[in-house]
N, CA, C and O of each residue as an XYZ file, in Angstrom:
648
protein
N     100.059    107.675     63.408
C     100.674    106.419     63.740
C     101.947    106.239     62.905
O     103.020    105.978     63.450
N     101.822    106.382     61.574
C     102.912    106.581     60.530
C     104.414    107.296     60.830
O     105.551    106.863     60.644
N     103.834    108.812     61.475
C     104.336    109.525     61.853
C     105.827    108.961     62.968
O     107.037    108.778     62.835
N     104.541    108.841     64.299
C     105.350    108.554     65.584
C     106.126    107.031     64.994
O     107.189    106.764     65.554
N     105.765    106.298     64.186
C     106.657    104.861     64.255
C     108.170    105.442     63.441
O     109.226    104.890     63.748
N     108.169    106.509     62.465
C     109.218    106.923     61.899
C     110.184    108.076     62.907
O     111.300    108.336     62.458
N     109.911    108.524     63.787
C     110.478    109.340     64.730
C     110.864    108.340     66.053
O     112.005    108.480     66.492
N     109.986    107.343     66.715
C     109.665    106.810     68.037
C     110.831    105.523     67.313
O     111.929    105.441     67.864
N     110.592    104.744     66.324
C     111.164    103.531     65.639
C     111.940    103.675     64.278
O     111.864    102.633     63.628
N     112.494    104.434     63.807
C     112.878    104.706     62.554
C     112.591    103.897     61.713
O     113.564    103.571     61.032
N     111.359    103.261     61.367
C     110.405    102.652     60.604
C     110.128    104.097     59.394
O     110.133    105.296     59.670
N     109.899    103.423     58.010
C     109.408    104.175     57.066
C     108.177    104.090     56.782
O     107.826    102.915     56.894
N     107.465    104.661     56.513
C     105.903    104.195     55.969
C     105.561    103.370     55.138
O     104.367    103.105     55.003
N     106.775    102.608     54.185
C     106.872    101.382     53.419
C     106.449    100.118     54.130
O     105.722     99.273     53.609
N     107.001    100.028     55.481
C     106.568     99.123     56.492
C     105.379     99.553     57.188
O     105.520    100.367     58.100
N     104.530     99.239     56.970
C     102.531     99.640     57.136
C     102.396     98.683     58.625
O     102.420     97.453     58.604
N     102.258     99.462     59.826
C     102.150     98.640     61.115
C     101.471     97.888     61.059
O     100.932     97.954     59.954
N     101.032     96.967     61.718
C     100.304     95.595     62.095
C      98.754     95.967     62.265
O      97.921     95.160     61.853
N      98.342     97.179     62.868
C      97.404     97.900     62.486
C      96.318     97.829     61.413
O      95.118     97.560     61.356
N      97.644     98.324     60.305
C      97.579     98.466     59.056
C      98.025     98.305     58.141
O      98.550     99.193     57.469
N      97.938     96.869     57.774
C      99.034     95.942     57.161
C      99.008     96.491     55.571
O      99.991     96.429     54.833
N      97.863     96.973     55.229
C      98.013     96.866     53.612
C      98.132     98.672     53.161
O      98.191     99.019     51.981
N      98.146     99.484     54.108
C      98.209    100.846     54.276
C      97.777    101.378     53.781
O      98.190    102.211     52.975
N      96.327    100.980     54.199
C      95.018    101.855     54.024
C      94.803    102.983     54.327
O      94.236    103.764     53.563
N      95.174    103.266     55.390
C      95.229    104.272     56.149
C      96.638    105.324     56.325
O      97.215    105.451     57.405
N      96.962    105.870     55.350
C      98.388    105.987     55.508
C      98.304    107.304     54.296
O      98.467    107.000     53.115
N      98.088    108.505     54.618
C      97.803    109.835     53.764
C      99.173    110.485     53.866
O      99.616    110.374     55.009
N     100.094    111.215     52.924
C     101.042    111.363     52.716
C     101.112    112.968     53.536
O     102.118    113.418     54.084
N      99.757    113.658     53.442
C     100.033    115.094     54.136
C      99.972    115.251     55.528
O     100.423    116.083     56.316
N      99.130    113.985     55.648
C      99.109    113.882     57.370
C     100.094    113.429     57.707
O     100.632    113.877     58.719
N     100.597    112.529     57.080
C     102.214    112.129     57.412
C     103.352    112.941     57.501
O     104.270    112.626     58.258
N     103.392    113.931     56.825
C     104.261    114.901     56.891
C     103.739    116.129     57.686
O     104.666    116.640     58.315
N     102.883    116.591     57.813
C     102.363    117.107     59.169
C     102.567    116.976     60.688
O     102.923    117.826     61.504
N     102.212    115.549     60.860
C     102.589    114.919     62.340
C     104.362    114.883     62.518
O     105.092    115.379     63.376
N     104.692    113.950     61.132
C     106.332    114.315     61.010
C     106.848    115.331     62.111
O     107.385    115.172     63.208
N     106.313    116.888     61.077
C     106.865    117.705     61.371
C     106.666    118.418     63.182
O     107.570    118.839     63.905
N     105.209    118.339     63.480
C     104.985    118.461     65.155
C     105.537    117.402     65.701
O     105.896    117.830     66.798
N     105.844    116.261     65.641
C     107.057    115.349     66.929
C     108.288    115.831     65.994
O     109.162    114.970     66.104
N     108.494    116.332     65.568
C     110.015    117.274     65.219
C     110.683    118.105     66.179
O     111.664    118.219     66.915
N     109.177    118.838     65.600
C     109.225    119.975     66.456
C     109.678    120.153     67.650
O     110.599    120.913     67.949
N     108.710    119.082     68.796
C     108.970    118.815     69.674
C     107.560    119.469     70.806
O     106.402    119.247     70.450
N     107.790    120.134     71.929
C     107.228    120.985     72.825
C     107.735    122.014     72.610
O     108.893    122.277     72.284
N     106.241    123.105     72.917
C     106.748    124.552     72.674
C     106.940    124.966     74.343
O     106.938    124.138     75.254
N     107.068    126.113     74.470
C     107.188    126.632     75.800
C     106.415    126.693     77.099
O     106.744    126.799     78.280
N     104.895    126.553     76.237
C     103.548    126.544     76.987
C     103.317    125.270     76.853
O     102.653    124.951     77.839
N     103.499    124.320     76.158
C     103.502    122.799     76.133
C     104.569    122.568     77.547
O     104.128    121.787     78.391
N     105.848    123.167     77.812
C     106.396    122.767     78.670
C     106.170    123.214     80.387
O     106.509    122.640     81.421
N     105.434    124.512     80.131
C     104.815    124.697     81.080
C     103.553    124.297     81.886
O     103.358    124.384     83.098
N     102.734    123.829     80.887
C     101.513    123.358     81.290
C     102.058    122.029     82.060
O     101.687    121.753     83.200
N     103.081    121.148     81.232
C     103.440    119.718     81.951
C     103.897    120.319     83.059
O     103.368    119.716     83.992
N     104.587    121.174     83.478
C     105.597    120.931     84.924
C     104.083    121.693     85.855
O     104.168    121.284     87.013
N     103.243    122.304     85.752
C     102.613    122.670     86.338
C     101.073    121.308     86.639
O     100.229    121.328     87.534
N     101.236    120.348     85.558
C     100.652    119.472     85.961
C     101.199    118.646     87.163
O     100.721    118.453     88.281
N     102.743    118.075     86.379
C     103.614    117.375     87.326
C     103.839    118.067     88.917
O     104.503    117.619     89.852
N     103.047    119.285     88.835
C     103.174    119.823     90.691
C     102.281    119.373     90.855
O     102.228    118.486     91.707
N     101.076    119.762     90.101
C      99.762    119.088     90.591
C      99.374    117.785     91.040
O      98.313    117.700     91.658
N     100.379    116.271     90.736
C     100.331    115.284     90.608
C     101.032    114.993     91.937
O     100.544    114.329     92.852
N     102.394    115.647     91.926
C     103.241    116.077     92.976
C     102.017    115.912     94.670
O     101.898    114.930     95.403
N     101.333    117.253     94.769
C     100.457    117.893     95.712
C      99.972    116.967     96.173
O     100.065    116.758     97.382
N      99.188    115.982     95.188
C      97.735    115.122     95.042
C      98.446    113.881     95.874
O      97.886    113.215     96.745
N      99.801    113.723     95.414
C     100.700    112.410     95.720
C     101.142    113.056     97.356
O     100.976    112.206     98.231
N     101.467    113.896     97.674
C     101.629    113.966     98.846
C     100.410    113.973     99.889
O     100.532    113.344    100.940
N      99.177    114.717     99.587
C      97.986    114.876     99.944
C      97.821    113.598    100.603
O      97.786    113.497    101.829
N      97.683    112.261     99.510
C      97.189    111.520     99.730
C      98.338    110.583    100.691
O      97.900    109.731    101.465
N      99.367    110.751    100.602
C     100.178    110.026    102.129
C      99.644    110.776    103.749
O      99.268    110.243    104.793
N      99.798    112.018    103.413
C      99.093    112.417    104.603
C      97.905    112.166    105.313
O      97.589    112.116    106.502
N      97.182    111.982    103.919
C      95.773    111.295    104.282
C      95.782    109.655    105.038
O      95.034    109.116    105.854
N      96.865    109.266    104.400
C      96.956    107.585    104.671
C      97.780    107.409    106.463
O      97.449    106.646    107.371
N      98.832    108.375    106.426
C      99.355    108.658    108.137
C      98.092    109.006    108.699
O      97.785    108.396    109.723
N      97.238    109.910    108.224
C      96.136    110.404    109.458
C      95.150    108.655    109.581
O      95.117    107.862    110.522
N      94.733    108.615    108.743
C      93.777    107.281    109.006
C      94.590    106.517    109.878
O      94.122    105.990    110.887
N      96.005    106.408    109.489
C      96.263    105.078    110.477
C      96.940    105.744    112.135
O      97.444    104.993    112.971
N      96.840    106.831    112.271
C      96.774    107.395    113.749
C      98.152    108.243    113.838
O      98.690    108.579    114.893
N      98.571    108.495    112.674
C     100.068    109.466    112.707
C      99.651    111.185    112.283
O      98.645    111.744    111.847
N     100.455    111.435    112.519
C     100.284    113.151    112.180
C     101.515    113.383    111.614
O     102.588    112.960    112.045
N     101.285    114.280    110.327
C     102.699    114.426    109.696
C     103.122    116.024    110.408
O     102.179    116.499    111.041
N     103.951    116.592    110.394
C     104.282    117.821    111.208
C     103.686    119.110    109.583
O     104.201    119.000    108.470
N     103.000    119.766    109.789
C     102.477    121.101    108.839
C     103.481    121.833    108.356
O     104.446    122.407    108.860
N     103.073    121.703    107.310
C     104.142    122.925    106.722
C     105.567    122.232    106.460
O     106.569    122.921    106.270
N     105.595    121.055    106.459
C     107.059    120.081    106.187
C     107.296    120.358    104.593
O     106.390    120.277    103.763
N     109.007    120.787    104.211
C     109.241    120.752    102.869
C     109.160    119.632    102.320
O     108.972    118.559    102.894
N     109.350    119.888    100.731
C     109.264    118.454    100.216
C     110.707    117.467    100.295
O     110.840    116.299     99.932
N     111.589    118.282    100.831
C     112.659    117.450    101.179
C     112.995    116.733    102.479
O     113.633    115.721    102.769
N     112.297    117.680    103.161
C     112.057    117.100    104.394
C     112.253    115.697    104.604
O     111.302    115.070    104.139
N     113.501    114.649    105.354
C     113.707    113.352    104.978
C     112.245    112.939    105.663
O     111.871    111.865    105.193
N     111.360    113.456    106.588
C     110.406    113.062    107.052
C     109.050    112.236    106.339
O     108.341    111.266    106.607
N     109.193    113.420    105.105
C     107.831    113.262    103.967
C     108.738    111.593    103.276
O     108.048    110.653    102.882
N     110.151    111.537    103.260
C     110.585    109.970    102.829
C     110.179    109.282    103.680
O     109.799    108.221    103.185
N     109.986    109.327    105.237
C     109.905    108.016    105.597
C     108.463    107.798    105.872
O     108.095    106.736    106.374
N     107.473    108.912    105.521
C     105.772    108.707    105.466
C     105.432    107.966    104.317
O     104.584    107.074    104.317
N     106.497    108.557    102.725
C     106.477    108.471    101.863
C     106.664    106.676    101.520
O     105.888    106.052    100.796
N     107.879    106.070    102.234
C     107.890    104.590    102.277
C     107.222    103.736    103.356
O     107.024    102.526    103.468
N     107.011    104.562    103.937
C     105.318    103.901    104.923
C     104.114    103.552    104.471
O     103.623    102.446    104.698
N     103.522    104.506    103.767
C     102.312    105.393    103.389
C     102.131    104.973    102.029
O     100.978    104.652    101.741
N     102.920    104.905    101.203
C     102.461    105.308     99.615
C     101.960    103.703     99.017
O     100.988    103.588     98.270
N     102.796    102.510     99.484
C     102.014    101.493     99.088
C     100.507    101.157    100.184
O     100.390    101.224    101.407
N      99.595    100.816     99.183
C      98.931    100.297    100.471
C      98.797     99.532    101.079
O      99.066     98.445    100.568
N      98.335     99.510    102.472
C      98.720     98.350    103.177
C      98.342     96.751    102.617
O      99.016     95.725    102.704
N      97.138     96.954    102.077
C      96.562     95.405    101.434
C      97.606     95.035    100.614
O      97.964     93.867    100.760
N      98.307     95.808     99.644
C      98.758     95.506     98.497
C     100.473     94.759     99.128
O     101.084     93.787     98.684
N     100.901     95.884    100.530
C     101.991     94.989    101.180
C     101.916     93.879    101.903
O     102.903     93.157    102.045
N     100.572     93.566    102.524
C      99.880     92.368    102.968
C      99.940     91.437    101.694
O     100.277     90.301    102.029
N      99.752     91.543    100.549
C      99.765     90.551     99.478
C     101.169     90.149     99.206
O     101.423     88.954     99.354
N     102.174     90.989     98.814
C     103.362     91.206     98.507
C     103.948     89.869     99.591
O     104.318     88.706     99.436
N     103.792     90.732    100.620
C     104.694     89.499    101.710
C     103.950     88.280    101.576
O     104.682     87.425    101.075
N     102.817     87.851    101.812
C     102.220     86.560    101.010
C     103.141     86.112    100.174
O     103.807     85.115    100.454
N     103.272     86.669     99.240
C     103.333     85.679     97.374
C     104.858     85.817     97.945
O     105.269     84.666     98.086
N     105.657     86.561     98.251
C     107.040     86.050     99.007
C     107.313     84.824    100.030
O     108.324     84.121    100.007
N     106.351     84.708    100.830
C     106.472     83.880    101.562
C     106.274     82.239    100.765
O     106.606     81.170    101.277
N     105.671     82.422     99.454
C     105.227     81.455     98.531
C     106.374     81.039     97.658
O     106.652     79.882     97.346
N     106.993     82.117     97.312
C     108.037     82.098     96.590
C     109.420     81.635     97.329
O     110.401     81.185     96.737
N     109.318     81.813     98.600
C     110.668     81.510     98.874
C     110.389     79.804     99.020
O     111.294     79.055     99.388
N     109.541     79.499     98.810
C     109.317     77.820     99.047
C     110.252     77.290     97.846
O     110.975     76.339     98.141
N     110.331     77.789     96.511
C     110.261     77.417     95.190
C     112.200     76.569     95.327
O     113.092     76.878     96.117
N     112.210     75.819     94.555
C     113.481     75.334     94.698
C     113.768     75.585     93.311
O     112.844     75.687     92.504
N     114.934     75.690     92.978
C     115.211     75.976     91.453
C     113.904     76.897     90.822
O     113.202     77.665     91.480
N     113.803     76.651     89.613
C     112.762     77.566     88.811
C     111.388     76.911     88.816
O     110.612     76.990     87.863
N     111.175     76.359     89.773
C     109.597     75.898     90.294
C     109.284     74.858     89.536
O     108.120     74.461     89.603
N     110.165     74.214     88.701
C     109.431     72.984     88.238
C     110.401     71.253     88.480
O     111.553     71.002     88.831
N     109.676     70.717     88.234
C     110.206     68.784     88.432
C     111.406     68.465     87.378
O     111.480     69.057     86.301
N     112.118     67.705     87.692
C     112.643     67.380     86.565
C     112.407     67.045     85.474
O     113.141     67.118     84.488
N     110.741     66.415     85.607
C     110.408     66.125     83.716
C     109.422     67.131     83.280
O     108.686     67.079     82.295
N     109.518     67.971     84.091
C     109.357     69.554     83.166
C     107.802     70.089     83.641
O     107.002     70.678     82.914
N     107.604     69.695     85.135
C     106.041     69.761     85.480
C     106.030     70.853     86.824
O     106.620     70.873     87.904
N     105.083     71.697     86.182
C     105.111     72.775     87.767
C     105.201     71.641     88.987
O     104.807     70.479     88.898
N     105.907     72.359     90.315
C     106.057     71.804     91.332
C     104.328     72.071     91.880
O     103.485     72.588     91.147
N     104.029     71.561     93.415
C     103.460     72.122     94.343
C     103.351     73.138     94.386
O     102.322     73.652     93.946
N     104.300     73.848     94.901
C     105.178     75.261     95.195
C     104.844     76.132     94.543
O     104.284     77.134     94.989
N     105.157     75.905     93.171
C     104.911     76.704     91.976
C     103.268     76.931     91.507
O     102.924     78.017     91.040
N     102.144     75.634     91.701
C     101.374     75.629     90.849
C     100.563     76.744     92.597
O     100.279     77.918     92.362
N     100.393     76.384     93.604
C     100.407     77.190     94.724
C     100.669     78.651     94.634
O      99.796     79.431     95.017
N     101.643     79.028     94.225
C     101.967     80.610     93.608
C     101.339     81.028     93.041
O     100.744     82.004     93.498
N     101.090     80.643     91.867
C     100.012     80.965     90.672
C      99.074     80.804     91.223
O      98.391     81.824     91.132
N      98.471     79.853     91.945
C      96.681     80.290     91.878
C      96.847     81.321     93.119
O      95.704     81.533     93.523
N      97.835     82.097     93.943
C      97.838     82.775     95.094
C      97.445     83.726     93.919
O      96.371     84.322     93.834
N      98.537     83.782     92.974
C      98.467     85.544     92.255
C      97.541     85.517     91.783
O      96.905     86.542     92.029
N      96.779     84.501     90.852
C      95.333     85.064     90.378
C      94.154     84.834     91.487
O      93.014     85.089     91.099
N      94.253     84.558     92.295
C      93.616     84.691     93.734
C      93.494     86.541     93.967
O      92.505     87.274     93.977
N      95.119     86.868     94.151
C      94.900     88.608     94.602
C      94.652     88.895     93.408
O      93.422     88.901     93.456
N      94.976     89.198     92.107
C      94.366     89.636     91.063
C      93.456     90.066     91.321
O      93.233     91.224     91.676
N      92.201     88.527     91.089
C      91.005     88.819     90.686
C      90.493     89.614     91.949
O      89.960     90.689     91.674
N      90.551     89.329     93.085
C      90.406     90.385     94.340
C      90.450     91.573     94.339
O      89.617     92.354     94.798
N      91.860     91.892     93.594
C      92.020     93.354     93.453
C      91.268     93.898     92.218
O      90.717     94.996     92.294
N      91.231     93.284     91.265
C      90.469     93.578     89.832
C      88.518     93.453     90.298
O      87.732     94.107     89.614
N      88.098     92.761     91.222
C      86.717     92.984     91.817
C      86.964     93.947     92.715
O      85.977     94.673     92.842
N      87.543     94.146     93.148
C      87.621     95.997     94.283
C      87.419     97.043     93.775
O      86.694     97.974     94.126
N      88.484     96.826     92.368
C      88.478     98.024     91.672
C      87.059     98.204     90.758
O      86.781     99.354     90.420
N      86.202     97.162     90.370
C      85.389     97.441     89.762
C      84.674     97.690     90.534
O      84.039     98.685     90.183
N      84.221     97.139     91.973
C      83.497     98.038     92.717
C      83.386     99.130     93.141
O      82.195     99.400     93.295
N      84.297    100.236     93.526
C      85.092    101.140     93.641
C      84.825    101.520     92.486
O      84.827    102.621     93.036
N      84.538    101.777     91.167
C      85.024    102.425     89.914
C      83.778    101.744     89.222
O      83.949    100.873     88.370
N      82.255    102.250     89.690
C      80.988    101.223     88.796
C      81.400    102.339     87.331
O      81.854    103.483     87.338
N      81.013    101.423     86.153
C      80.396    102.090     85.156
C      79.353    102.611     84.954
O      78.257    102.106     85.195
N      79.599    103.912     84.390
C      78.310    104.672     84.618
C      77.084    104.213     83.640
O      77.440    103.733     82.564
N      75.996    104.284     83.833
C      74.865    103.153     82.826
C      74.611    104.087     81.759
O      74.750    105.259     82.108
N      74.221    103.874     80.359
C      74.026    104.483     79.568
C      72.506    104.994     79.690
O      71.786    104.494     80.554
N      71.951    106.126     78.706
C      70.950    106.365     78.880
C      70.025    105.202     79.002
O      70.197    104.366     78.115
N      68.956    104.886     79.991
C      67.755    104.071     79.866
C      68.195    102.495     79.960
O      67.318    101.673     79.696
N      69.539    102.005     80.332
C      69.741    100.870     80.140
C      70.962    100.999     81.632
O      71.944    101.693     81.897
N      70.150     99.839     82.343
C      71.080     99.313     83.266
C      72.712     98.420     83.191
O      72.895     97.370     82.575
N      73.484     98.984     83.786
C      74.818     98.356     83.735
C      74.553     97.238     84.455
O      73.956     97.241     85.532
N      75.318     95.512     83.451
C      74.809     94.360     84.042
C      75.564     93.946     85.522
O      75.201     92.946     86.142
């Protein structure tokens, strides 16, 4: 932590992060250790492994537009490059999902109500405004209960997840 705040923030280890206000935690060899690997930087196989991830991420990211054209009744043409302007316009079709652009245009349609910066003259959310806000924590929590459904925690040994 020492390390990255003196490379990332040109902070010295005199200034003990918020973390670790009284710098307890703060060993002078590990400090100069880490120092020296974000110095360093990436080695060659550090830089290879990333770009061979970043295809992988690449693949997975295209995979899954294709997947999203087939569900909704399109066919992308096989074997299309990745430049292909085609994979752009699946790509700005496809990649948000539809619920999430169904929400989007909502809270726009909410927002364009707003007159000035959504509040009264003696300093009180409008209608408009207080309407917005409970829309967004409306989709929030919607989307934040999807995802936990979608994504259960797995139960620990012998004890049920509540």
């Amino acid at each position: 932590m020492y390390a990255f705040r003196k490379v990332a923030l040109g902070l010295e280890p005199t200034s003990p992060p918020p973390t670790d206000p009284r710098g307890e935690w703060f060993f002078e060899k590990l400090y100069e250790e880490a120092l020296q690997a974000y110095r360093r930087g990436k080695t060659e196989k550090d830089q290879e492994r990333q770009q061979y991830e970043n295809a992988q991420k690449h693949r997975y990211f295209l995979a899954m537009i294709a997947r999203r054209a087939h569900d909704a009744g399109e066919t992308l043409p096989a074997g299309m490059r990745d430049d292909d302007p085609r994979w752009a316009a699946a790509i700005h079709k496809f990649a948000i999902n539809p619920q999430f652009q169904a929400q989007d245009r909502e809270r726009a349609r909410l927002r364009d109500r707003f007159v000035g910066d959504g509040r009264n003259p003696n300093g009180s959310p409008t209608p408009e405004a207080v309407a917005f806000v409970e829309l967004c924590v409306r989709q929030a929590t919607a989307n934040l209960t999807r995802f936990v459904e979608r994504n259960p925690l797995p139960s620990p040994p012998g004890k049920p997840v509540p």
